[in-house]
Structure formats: structure tokens, C-alpha cells
C-alpha positions as CSV (number, residue, x, y, z in Angstrom):
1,X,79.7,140.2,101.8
2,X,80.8,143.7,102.9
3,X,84.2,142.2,103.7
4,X,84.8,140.8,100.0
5,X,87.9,142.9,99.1
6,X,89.6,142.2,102.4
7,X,88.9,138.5,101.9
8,X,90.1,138.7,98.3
9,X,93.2,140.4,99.5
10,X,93.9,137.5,102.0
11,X,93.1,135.0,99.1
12,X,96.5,136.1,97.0
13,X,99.0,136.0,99.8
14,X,97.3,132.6,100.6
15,X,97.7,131.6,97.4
16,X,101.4,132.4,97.1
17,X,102.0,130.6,100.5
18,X,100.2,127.1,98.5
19,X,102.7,127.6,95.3
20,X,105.9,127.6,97.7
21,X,104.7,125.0,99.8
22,X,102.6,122.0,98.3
23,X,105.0,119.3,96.5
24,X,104.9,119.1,92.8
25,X,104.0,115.8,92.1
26,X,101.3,113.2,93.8
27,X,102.8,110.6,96.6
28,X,104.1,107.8,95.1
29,X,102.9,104.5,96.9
30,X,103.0,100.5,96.4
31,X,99.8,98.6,96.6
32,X,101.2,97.4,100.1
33,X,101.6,100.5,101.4
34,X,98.2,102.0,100.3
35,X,96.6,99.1,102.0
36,X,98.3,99.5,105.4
37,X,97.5,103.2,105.0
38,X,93.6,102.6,104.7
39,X,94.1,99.5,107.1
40,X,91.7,100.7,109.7
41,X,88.8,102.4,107.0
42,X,88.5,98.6,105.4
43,X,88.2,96.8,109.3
44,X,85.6,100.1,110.3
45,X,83.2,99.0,107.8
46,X,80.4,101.4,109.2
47,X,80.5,104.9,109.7
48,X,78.2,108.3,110.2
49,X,78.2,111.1,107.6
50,X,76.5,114.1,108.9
51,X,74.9,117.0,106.4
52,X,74.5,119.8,108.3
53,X,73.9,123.5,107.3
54,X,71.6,126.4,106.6
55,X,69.5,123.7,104.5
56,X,68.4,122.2,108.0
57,X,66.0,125.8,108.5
58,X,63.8,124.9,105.3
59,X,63.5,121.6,106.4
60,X,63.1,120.2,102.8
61,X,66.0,118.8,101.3
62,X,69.7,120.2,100.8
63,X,69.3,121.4,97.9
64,X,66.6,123.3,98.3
65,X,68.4,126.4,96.9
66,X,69.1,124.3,93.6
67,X,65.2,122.9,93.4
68,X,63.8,126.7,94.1
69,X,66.3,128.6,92.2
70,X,66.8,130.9,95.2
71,X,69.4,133.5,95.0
72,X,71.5,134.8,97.9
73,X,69.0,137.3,99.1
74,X,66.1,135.3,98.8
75,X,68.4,132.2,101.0
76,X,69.7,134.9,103.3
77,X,67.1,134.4,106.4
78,X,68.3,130.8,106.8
79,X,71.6,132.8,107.4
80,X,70.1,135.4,109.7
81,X,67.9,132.9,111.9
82,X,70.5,130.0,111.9
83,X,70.8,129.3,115.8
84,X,71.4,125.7,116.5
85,X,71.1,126.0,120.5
86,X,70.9,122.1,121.5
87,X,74.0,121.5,119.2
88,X,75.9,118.6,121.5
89,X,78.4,117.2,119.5
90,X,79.1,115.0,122.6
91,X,75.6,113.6,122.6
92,X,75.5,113.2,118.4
93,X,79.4,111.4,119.1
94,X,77.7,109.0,121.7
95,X,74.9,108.0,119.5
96,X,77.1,107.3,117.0
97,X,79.9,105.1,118.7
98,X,77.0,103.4,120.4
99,X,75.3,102.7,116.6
100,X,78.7,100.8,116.1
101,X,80.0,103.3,113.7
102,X,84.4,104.3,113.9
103,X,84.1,107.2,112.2
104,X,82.4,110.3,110.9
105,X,82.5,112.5,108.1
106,X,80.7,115.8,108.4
107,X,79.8,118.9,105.7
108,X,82.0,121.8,106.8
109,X,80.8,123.1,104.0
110,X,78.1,121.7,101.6
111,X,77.1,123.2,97.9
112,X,75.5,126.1,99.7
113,X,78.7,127.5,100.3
114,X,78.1,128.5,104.2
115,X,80.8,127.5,106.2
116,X,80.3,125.4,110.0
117,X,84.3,127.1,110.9
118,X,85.5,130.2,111.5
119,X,87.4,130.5,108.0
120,X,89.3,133.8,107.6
121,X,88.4,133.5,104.2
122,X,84.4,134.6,104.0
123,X,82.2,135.8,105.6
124,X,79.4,133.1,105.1
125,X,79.9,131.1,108.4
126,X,78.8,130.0,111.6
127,X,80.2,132.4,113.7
128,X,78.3,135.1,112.0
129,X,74.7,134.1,112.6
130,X,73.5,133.7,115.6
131,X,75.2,130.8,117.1
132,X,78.3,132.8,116.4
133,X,80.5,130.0,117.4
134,X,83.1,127.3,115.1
135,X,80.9,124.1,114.8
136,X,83.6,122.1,113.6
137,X,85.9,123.0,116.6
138,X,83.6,121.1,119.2
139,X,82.7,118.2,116.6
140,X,86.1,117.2,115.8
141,X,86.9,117.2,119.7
142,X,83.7,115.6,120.5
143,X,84.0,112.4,118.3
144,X,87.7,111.9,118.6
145,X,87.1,112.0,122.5
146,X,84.8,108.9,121.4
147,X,87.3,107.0,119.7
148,X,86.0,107.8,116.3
149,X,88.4,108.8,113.4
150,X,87.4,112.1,112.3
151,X,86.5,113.2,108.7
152,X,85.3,116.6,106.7
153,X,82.9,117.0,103.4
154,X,84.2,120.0,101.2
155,X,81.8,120.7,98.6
156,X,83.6,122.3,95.4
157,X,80.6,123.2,94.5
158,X,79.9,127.2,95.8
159,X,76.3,128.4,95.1
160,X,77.3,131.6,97.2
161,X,81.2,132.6,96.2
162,X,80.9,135.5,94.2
163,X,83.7,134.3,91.6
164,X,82.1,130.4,91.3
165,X,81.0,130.7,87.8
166,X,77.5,130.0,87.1
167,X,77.0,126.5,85.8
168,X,74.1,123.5,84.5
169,X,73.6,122.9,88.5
170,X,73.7,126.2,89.7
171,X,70.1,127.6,91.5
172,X,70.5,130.3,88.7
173,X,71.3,128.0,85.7
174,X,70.1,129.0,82.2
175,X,69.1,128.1,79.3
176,X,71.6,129.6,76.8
177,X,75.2,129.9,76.1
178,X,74.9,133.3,75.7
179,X,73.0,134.1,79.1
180,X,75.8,132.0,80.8
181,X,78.4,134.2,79.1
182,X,76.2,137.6,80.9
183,X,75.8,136.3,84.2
184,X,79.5,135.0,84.5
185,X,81.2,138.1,83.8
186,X,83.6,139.8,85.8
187,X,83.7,136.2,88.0
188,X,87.1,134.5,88.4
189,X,87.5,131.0,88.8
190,X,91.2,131.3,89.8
191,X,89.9,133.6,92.6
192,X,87.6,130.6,93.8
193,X,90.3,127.9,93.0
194,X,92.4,130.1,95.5
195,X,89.8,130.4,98.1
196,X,89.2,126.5,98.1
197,X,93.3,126.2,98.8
198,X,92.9,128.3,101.2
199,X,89.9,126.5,102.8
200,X,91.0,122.9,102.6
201,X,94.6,124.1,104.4
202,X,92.7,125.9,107.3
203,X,90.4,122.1,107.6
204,X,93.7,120.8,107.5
205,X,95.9,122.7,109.6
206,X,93.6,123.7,112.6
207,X,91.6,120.8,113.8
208,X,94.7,118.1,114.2
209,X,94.9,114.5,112.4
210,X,92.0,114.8,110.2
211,X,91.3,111.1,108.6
212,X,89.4,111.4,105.7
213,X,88.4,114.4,103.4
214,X,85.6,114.1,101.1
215,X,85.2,116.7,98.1
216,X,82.3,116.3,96.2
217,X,81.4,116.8,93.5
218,X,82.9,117.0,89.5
219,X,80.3,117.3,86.5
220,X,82.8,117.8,83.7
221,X,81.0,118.5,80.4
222,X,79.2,121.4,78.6
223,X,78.3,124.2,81.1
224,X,79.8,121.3,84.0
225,X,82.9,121.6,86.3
226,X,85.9,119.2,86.2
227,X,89.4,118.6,87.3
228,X,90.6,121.6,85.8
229,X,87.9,124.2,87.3
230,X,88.6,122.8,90.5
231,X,92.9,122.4,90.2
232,X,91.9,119.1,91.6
233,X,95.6,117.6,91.2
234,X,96.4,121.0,93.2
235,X,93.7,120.5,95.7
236,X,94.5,116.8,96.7
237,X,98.1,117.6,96.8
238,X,97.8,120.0,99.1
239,X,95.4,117.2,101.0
240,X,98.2,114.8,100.8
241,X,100.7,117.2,102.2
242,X,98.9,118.6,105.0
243,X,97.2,115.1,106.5
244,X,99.8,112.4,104.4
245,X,98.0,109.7,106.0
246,X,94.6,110.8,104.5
247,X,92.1,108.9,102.7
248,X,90.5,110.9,99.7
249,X,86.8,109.7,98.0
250,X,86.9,109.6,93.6
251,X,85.1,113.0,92.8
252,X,87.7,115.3,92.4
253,X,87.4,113.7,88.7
254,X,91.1,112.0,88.9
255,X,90.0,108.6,88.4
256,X,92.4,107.8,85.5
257,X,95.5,109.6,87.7
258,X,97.5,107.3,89.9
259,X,97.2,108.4,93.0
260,X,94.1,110.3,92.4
261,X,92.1,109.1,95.0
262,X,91.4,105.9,97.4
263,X,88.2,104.5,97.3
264,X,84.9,104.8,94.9
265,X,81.6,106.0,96.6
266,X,78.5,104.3,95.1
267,X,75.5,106.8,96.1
268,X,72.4,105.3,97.4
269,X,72.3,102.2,95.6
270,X,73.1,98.6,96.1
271,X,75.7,97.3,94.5
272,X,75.7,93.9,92.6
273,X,78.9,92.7,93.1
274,X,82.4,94.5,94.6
275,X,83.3,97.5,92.1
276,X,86.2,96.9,89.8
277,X,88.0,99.7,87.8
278,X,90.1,98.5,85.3
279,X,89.5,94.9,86.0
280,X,90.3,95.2,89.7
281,X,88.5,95.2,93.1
282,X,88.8,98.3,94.6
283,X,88.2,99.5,98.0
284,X,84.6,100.9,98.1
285,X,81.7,102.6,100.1
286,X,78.4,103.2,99.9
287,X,76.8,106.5,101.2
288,X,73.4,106.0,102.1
289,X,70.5,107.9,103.9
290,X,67.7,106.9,106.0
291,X,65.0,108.3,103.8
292,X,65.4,110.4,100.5
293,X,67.3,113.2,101.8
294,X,70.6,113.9,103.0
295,X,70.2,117.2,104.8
296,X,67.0,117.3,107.5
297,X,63.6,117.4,105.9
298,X,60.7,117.2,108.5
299,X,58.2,115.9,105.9
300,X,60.0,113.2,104.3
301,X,57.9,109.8,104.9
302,X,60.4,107.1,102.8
303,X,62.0,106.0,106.0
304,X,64.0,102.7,105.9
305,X,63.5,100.2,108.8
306,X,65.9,99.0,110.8
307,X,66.1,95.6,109.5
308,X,66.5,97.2,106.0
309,X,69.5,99.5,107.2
310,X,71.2,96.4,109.4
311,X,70.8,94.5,105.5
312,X,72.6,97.4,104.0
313,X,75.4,97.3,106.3
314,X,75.8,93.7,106.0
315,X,75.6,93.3,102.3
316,X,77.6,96.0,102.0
317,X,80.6,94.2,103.8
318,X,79.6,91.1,102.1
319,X,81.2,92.5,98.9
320,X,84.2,93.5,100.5
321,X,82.8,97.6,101.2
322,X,82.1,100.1,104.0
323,X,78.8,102.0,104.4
324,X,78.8,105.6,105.5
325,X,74.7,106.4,106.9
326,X,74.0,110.1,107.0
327,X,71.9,112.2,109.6
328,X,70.6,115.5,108.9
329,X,70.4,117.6,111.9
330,X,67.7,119.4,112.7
331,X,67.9,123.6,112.7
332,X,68.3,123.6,116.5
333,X,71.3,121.0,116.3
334,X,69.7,118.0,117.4
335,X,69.2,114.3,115.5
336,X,65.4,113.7,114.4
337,X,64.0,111.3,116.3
338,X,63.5,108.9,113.8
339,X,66.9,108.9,113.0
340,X,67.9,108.3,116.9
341,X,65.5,105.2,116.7
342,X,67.2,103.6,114.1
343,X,71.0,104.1,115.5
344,X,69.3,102.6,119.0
345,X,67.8,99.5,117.0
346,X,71.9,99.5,114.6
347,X,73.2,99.7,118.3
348,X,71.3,97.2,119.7
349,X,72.5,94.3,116.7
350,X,75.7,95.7,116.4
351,X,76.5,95.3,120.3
352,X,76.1,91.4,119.8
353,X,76.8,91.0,116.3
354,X,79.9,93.7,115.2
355,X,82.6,90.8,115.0
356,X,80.1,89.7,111.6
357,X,81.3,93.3,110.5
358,X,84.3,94.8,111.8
359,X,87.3,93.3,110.1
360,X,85.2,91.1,107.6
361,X,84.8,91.3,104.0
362,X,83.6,89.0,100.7
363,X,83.9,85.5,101.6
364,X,85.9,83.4,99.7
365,X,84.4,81.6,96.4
366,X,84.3,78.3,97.8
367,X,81.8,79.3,100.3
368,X,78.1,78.9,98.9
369,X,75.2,81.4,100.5
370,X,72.1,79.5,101.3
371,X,69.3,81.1,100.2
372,X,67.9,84.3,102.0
373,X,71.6,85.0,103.7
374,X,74.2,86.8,103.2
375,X,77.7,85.8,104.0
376,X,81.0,87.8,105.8
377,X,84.2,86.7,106.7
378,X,86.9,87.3,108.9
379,X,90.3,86.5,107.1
380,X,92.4,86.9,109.9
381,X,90.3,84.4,112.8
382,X,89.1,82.5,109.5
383,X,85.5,83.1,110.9
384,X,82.5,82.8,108.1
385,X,79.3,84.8,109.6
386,X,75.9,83.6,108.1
387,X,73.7,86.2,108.0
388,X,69.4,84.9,108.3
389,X,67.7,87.6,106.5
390,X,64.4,84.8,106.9
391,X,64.3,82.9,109.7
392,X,64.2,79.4,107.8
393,X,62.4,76.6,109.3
394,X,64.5,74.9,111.4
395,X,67.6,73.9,109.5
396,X,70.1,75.6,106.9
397,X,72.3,73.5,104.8
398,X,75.9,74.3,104.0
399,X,76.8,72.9,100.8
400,X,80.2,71.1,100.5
401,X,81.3,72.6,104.0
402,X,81.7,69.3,106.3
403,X,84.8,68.8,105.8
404,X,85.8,72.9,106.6
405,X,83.6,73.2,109.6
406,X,85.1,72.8,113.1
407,X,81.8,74.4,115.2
408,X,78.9,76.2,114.6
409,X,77.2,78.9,117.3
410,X,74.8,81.5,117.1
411,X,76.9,85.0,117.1
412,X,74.6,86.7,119.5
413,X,74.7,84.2,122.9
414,X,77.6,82.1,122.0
415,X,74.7,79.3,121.6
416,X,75.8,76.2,120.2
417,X,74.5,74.9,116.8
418,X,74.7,71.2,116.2
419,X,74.9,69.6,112.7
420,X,74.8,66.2,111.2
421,X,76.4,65.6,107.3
422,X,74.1,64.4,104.0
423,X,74.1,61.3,102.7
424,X,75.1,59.7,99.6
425,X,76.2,62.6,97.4
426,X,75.1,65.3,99.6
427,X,77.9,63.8,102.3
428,X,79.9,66.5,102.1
429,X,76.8,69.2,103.1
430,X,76.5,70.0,106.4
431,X,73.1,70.5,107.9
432,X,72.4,73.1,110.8
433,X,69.8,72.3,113.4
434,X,68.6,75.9,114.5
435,X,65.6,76.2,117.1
436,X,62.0,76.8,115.7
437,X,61.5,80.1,116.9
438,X,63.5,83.0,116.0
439,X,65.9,84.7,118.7
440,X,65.1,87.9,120.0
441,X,67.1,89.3,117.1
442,X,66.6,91.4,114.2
443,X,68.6,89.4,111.9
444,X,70.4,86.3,113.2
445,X,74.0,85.5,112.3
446,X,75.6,82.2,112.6
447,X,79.3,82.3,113.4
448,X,81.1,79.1,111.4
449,X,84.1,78.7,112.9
450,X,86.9,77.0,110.3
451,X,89.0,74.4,110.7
């Protein structure tokens, strides 16, 4: 970067601004209050995580610098030929509020290092290349014009800084202690803790109420990065000051520090039950992709259907959690079409079948799932959604339910659903009369409504 010393210059005022300004300890909060706070993130349930960057030229996975061992110069044409031309953050925001997501969290900047805003802190950033515009400028004002809370990924992970120390997940990792102690002279992590500050307060600062803030990731262990190469107290602190009604994700590696961060982020998995730490429920969310990829990667074929995806979603909330599905952009700032097809199909349930989602979570012990569904409820209208991931033949039976059940209707047409109780010792089951064939929908939900 022929502007490094000037940038470095910048980096130590910035820095002496930070120590005079961020509070010394973490916000305290009760349980009560931390729950208002993330009030409407736990009734969202769904939202859109977007990775986006130089990545999206190769076209074969984000981390392509990491899995080739690229160095600068030999990444530098993504740079040079970035030019997303058909970037519409207004179409992107439309496909997503019509998908049923509420909000969106996108990679200003992922492990690359390059940067979708016009930081005054590098030179590695949009409005160098081509485009030579601030992405993030017309996202943020894009999405929140749709309604949908607005959130940034900051990766502490820098494979371009020239001070982040080279480390076990670097493109340029090695295979001895002594070759790491070579390549990582002369580079400062203080210089790189600073720039992040520096970073995170322009995110911050510039775009208005920002929502959420991701920073991913900590690896803490030989030749790894942890709370301590990051200043992650320092880092969230400064989060918490500039945006105090933020909601953080758990890998700045402050799990065991109160305050440390909001919710825990299961990564492309399923999870058996709701996660506990320490013995307790915790608010959650699982960030998953379409296929295997999180940035764009034309040749990827493990697509998941939309029924699989609407399942996800579903059984996500079933266990009390939110799910956060990514898009990769393409190079010229569009969504792959695949991608589009999928949000269209989401859409399409989620039109008729959101109130199963939105402001729903586990239901209560006492309600038994039938086999093949999954169950959601509303603990405000005291609604339980039935979720038929098989279409049975022609009846479901709610155990022990007859004397909790008011009315039964399919969630898509308001439809009614009659029932008639067991006999004997089954009295208490109640046993739904649905139509033989399956409605026109991907997966049926049956709203219960409580007495």
C-alpha cells in the first residue's frame, strides 16, 4: 500500500482518541433488561447474511486465498478487476424482505482484509478498484428503507494488513516455530489492534443505528489468535459505546466474561436440542448456507432445496433459535440465480405461514410432536403451529391435548380442521381429520389454537 505510513500515522491519533473515549468496564445489565434489548432479534427468527468481497472474482469459495496459499501479489487482480456494475442493494433488500427475513448482516470486511467502505484507514477498499464507490453506504440505506434492521461482519482475521502476524490459518502458514518467528518480524500487532479500533468506530459512527455486529473469528492456541491479540474486551467496549443497543455474536473469545457477548452461533449444523452454557438456554442462531460455500462459487453443485431450507428455519425456531441464510454475490453484484429461486420458494411459504415463525419459539414440555413434525409456539397468542414435514394419511393425533384445544385450522387458508377425541384411555387424544391430498404447500402447518 503506497499510503502505509500515512495510514499508520492516522492509526496513533485514532488510537489516542479510543483510550480517552471508550468506558473502562463492560455495561452492566439484568437478565430483564438484556432480553428487552434483544426483544426484536428473538421475534425476527430469520434473517440474510451476505458474504461479499474480492472472493466473488474466483468464484470458488471465500477462502480461496487460505486453500491456495496466495499472497498479496498473486490475489491482487481480484483487486484490480473488482467492478460489481449491477450492484442494487435495493433489489438484494427486496428479495430479502420478500423471503421473510428482518434483518441482514453483511461482510464489510471478511478474512481477506479488503474493505466494502471507504475507511480512512487502508487502502484495500472498494472505492479503489474499479467501482470506486462505498458499498456499505447504499446497503445500509437500501435495507433499512425495507424495514430491515441492519447489521455488519468484521473479520479479525487480516490476511492483507501488513502488521497481522502470520498465524496456523494464514494463506502463508508454516510449518515451524522458527519460520513463524522470520516471517513475523518487524509486524506489530498493537499496530493492527489499533487499526481494528479504528475500523469498528468508522462502522459504527458513519452509517447510523447499526443493530448487530458480528466479528469473527478467535482460534486461541499455539500459532492461534485469542482475546488478547484481538483486545477483544477493548473491541466490544468500544461496540457497546458507540451502538449501546447492539447485539454482539460469541467469537471475540469472551465467553466466560459477563457481558461478553449475546448469543452463540452454531455454524452449519443442526442442532439437537436449544444450546445451554453453564446449564442454561441461551439465545442462539444458526448460520447456514445454501450449498457449501459462503462466498459465491459458480461450480458448487451441494444446493439445498427449498423444502430442506423452509425445515431449517423451522426447526431452528423449534428450539427456541434464529437462522441467519447467506448469499454470496456474484462479481458483478448480483444474487446467483439459484439462490433467487430459493428466497422466491422461502417467500412464497413464508407469506402464508410467518405467524408459525415470527414471535415463536420451543413449545412447552407438555406438548407431544407427532411423528414427522415439528412444533412452534407463540407464547404471547398461546398459538401451537404443527409443522407436516410428511403429509400423513389423513389424520394426526395429538396426544393428551383434548382438553387444551379450543380449534384447529390449517395456517395457510384459515381452513378449518375438525377433530373427534379417543376412546377409553386414549380419551384425552385428540384426532385431526386433514384432507387426503396435500395442499398446494411445501410444508403444511396446522395452527392449534389454546384454550
Amino acid at each position: 500500500m503506497k499510503t502505509k505510513s500515512i495510514g499508520f500515522a492516522i492509526l496513533t491519533a485514532g488510537l489516542l482518541i479510543f483510550s480517552q473515549t471508550v468506558p473502562a468496564q463492560l455495561p452492566k445489565e439484568t437478565e430483564a433488561q438484556k432480553m428487552q434489548r434483544m426483544l426484536w432479534w428473538t421475534d425476527a427468527r430469520f434473517g440474510m447474511f451476505i458474504h461479499w468481497g474480492l472472493y466473488a472474482l474466483p468464484a470458488r469459495h471465500e477462502w480461496v486465498k487460505n486453500r491456495e496459499r496466495m499472497t498479496n501479489e498473486q490475489y491482487q487482480k481480484y483487486f484490480e478487476n473488482f467492478n460489481p456494475d449491477l450492484y442494487n442493494p435495493r433489489e438484494w433488500a427486496k428479495m430479502a424482505k420478500e423471503a421473510g427475513m428482518k434483518y441482514v448482516v453483511l461482510t464489510a470486511k471478511h478474512h481477506e482484509g479488503f474493505c466494502l467502505w471507504d475507511s480512512k484507514y487502508t487502502d484495500y477498499k472498494a472505492t479503489n478498484t474499479p467501482i470506486g464507490k462505498d458499498l456499505i453506504k447504499e446497503y445500509v440505506e437500501a435495507f433499512r428503507a425495507e424495514g430491515l434492521k441492519v447489521g455488519f461482519y468484521y473479520s479479525l482475521i487480516d490476511w492483507h494488513h501488513p502488521d497481522y502476524t502470520i498465524d496456523s490459518r494464514h494463506p502463508l502458514r508454516q510449518e515451524s516455530d522458527t519460520a513463524y518467528a522470520r516471517l513475523n518480524k518487524g509486524k506489530d500487532m498493537s499496530r493492527y489492534r489499533a487499526y481494528m479500533k479504528n475500523q469498528v468506530r468508522e462502522l459504527l459512527t458513519n452509517y447510523g443505528e447499526i443493530s448487530i455486529i458480528w466479528f469473527d473469528f478467535s482460534f486461541p492456541g499455539k500459532n492461534g489468535k485469542g482475546r488478547d491479540d484481538w483486545d477483544s474486551e477493548g473491541l466490544l467496549k468500544l461496540a457497546r459505546s458507540l451502538q449501546p443497543g447492539i447485539i454482539v455474536d460469541d467469537r471475540l473469545d469472551l465467553k466466560d466474561v459477563e457481558g461478553g457477548w449475546d448469543f452463540t452461533t452454531p455454524e452449519q449444523v443442526k442442532v439437537a436440542k436449544w444450546p445451554e452454557y453453564n446449564g442454561k438456554k441461551v439465545p442462539w442462531e444458526t448460520c447456514q448456507t445454501f450449498s457449501g460455500s459462503w462466498g459465491y462459487y459458480r461450480d458448487e453443485t451441494t444446493w439445498k432445496s427449498p423444502a430442506q431450507l423452509l425445515e431449517l428455519l423451522i426447526e431452528s425456531v423449534s428450539k427456541g433459535g434464529n437462522l441467519l441464510l447467506n448469499v454470496g454475490p456474484t462479481a458483478r453484484g448480483t444474487f446467483d440465480y439459484r439462490a433467487q429461486e430459493r428466497l422466491k420458494a422461502m417467500g412464497e411459504w413464508m407469506k402464508y405461514n410467518n405467524r408459525s415463525v415470527y414471535g415463536c419459539t420451543e413449545a412447552p414440555a407438555e406438548f407431544k410432536a407427532p411423528a414427522n413434525t415439528l412444533l412452534t409456539y407463540n407464547p404471547v397468542t398461546k398459538r401451537l403451529y404443527v409443522h407436516l414435514l410428511a403429509y400423513p394419511m389423513g389424520a394426526v393425533t395429538l396426544e393428551d391435548m383434548a382438553d387444551k384445544v379450543k380449534y384447529v385450522q390449517f395456517l395457510h387458508d384459515a381452513s378449518e380442521i375438525r377433530f373427534t377425541t379417543g376412546s377409553n384411555e386414549f380419551k384425552n387424544n385428540l384426532n385431526l381429520q386433514l384432507p387426503v391430498l396435500k395442499p398446494p404447500v411445501e410444508i403444511p402447518v396446522l395452527e392449534v389454537i389454546l384454550k
